[in-house]
C-alpha positions in Angstrom: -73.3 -90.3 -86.0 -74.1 -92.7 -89.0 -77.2 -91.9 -91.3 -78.2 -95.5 -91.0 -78.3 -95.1 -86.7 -81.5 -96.1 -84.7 -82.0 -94.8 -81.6 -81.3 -96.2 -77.9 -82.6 -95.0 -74.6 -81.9 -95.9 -70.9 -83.4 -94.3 -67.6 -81.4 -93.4 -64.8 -83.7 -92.2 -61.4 -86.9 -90.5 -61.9 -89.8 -90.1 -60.0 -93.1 -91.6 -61.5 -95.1 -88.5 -60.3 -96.8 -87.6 -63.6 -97.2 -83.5 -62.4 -93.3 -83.0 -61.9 -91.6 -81.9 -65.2 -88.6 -83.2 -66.4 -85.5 -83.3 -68.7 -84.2 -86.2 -71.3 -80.6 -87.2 -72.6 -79.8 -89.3 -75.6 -76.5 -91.0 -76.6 -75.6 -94.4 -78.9 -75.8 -98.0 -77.9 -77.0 -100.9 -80.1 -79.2 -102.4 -81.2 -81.9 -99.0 -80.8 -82.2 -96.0 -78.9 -82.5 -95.8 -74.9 -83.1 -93.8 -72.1 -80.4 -93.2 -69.9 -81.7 -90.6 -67.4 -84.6 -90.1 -66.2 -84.7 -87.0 -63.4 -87.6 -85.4 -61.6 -87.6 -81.2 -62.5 -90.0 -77.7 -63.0 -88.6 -77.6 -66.1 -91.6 -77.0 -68.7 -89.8 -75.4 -71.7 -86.4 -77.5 -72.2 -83.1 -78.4 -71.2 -79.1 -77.3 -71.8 -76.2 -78.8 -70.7 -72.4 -78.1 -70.6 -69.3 -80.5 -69.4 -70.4 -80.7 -65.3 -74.3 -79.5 -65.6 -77.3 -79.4 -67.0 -80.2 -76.4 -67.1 -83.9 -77.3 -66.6 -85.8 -74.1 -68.6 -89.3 -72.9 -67.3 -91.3 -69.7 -68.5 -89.4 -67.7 -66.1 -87.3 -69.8 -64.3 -83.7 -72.3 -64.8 -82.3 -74.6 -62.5 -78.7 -75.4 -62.3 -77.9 -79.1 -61.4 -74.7 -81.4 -61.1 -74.8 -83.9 -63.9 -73.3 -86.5 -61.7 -75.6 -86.2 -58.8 -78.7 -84.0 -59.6 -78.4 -81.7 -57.4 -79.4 -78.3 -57.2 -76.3 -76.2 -57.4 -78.2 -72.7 -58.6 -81.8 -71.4 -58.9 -82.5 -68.2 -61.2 -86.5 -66.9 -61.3 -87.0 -63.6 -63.1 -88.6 -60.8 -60.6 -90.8 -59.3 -63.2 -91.6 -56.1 -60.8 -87.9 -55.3 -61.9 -87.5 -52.9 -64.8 -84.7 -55.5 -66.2 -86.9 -58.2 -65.9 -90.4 -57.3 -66.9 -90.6 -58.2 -70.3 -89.8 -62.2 -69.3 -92.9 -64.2 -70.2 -91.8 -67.4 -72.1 -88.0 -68.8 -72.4 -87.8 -71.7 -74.3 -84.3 -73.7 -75.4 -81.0 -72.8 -74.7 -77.7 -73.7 -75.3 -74.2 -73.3 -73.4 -71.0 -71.8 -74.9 -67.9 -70.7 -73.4 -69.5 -70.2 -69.5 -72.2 -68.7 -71.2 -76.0 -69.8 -71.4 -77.8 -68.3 -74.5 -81.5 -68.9 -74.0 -84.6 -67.8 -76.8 -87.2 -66.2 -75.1 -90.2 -64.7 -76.5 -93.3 -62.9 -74.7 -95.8 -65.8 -76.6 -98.7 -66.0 -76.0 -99.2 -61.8 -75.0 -97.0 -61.0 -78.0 -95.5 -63.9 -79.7 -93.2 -62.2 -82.2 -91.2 -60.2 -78.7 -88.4 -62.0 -79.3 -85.1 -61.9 -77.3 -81.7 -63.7 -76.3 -81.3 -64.3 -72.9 -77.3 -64.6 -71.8 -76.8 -66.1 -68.5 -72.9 -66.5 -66.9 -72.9 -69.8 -66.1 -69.2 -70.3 -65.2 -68.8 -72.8 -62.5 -71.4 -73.0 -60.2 -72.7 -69.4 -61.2 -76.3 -68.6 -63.0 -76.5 -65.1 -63.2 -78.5 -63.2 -66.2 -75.9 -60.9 -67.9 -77.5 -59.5 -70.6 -80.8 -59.2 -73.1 -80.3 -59.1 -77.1 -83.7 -58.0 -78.9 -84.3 -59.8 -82.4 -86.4 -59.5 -85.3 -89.9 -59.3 -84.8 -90.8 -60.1 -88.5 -90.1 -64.1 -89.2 -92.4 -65.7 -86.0 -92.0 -66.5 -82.3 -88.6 -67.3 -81.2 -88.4 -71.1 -79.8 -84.9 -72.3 -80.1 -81.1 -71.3 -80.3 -78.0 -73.0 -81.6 -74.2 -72.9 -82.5 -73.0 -75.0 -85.6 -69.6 -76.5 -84.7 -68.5 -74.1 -87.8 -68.9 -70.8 -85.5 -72.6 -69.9 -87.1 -75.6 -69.7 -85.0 -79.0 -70.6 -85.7 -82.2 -69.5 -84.6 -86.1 -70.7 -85.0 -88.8 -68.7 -85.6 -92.3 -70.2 -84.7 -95.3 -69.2 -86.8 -98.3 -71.5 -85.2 -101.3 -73.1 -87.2 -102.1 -75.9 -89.3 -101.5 -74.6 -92.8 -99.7 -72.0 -92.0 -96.8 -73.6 -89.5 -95.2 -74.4 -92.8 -93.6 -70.7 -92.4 -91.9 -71.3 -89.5 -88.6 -70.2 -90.3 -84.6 -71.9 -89.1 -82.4 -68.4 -89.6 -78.6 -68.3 -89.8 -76.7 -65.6 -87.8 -73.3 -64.3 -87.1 -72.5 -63.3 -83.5 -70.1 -60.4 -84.2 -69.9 -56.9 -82.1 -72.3 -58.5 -79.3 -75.3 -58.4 -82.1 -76.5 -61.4 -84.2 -76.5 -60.6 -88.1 -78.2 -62.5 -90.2 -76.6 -64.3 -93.0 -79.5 -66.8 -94.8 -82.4 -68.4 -94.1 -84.9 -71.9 -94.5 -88.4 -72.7 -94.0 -88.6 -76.5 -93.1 -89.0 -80.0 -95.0 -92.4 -80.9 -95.5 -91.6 -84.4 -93.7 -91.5 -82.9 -90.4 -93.9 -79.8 -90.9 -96.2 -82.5 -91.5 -95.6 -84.2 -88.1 -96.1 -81.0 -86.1 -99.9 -80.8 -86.3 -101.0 -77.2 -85.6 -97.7 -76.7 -83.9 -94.2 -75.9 -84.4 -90.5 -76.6 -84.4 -89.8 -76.4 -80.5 -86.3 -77.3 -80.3 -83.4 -77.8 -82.5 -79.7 -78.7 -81.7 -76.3 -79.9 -84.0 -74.8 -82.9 -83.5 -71.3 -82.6 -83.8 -71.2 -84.6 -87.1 -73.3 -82.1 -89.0 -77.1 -83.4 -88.1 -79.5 -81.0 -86.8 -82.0 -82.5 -84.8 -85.2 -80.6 -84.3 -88.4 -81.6 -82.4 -92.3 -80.8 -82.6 -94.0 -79.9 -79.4 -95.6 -83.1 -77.7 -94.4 -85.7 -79.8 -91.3 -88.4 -78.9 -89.7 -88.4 -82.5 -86.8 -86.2 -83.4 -86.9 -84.7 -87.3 -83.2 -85.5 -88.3 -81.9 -82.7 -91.0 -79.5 -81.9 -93.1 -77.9 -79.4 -95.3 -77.1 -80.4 -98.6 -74.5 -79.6 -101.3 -77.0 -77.0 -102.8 -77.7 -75.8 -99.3 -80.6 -76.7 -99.4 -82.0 -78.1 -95.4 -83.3 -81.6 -96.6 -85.1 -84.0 -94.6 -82.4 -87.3 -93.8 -84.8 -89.7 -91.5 -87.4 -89.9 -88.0 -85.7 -91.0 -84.9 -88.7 -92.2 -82.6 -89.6 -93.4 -79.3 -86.7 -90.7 -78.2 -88.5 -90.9 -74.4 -89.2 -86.9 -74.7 -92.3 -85.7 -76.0 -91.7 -82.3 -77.6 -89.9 -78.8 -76.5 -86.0 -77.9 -76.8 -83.4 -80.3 -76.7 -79.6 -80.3 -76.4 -76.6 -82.8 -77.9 -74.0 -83.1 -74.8 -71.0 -82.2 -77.1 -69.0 -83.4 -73.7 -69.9 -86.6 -73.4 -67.9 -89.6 -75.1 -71.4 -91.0 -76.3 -73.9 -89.0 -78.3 -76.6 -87.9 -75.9 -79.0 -86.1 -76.3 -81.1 -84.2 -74.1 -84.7 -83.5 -73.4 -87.6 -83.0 -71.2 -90.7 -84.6 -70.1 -92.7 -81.7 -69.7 -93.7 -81.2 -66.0 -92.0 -84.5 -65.5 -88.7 -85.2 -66.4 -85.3 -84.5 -67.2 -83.9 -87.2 -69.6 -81.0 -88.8 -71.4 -81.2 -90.9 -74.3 -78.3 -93.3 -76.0 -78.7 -93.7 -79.7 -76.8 -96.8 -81.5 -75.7 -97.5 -85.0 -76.5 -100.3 -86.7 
């Protein structure tokens, strides 16, 4: 994906109820950035998406659905009068690797710094939790989880407020031993702390080309970042009118075109293309 690129959206079906959530996609078409898809879901946290599905996230509840057709292929809601499940309050992004669906989860607003990993089998039509991974309670409220094309994986960590959002935190983990183990970590470029009000960084995914792509909470720009040769995380450009407002995104790292995903939240599901100039 090329520095200079504007984005370009195109909507496939949707339904114009404003009070149904939904998801977005993004890939690359000239001469700007279009909406693709446009599909009615709960979804009211964000969106994942492998090869031949994509994963509307609520609170406490993901829907599998065919990318083709949108259907429902698999519903999982966590029963919180089960022992194993009791502690769910607020998932949030997630991202699929090898059949697997790693999703953040935190217990905001009752204890916003409960943070976990949420790993879900996800291998053909299957969405079954497997397992629950505690994290570190001392850098914020955990919003978003990613893997870099280089095998690291990189986790936000939300701290909410005007004036004091600016120590949200981006932290770098190995996954070794079935624990995450941190390696370095960031606080964010003014240029889009700046944009998130009283807010936060609510999702955050890697384009295959190095980008990481990060978004506020209600607004329908995407922060574009970088690191640099210091390793440094730098600010590189705004991509706007993305057709999502907000929450956790996904890049579909199987799709020819770069798309990127999103939601509408309570709305939609959606797809948007983003061109080069």
């Amino acid at each position: 994906m090329s520095l200079n690129r504007k984005p370009f959206y195109y909507l496939i079906a949707f339904s114009t109820l404003f009070l149904i959530p939904c998801l977005l996609v993004s890939q690359n078409i000239k001469p700007k950035n279009r909406v693709i898809k446009k599909v009615p879901t709960e979804a009211n946290q964000g969106v994942a998406v492998d090869k031949n599905y994509y994963y509307a996230i609520s609170n406490t509840r993901i829907t599998k659905h065919n990318k083709t057709t949108d259907e429902t292929v698999a519903t999982w809601q966590a029963d919180t009068n089960n022992k194993a499940f009791e502690h769910f309050k607020h998932m949030n992004s997630g991202t699929v690797i090898g059949g697997k669906l790693y999703v953040a989860h935190s217990r905001y607003n009752i204890d916003p710094n409960d943070n976990t990993i949420e790993i879900f089998n996800v291998k053909n039509e299957l969405l079954e939790h497997e397992e629950t991974i505690p994290m570190p309670r001392e850098h914020g409220s955990l919003t978003w989880i990613d893997k870099h094309s280089d095998g690291s994986w990189w986790i936000c960590y939300a701290v909410y407020g005007q004036g004091v959002n600016n120590k949200t935190k981006l932290v770098k983990y190995y996954y070794k031993n079935n624990k995450f183990v941190e390696v370095k970590d960031w606080f964010f470029p003014k240029e889009a702390i700046e944009n998130w009000g009283d807010m936060s960084c609510s999702g955050g995914s890697w384009s295959t080309e190095g980008f990481l792509f990060t978004t506020g909470h209600d607004h329908a720009n995407a922060f574009v970042l970088q690191l640099d040769k210091t390793n440094e995380l730098k600010y590189v450009r705004t991509e706007s009118n993305m057709g999502f407002y907000g929450q956790a995104i996904a890049w579909d790292r199987f799709s020819k075109e770069p798309i990127l995903w999103g939601i509408v939240k309570r709305k939609f599901v959606t797809a948007t293309l983003i061109s080069e100039k």
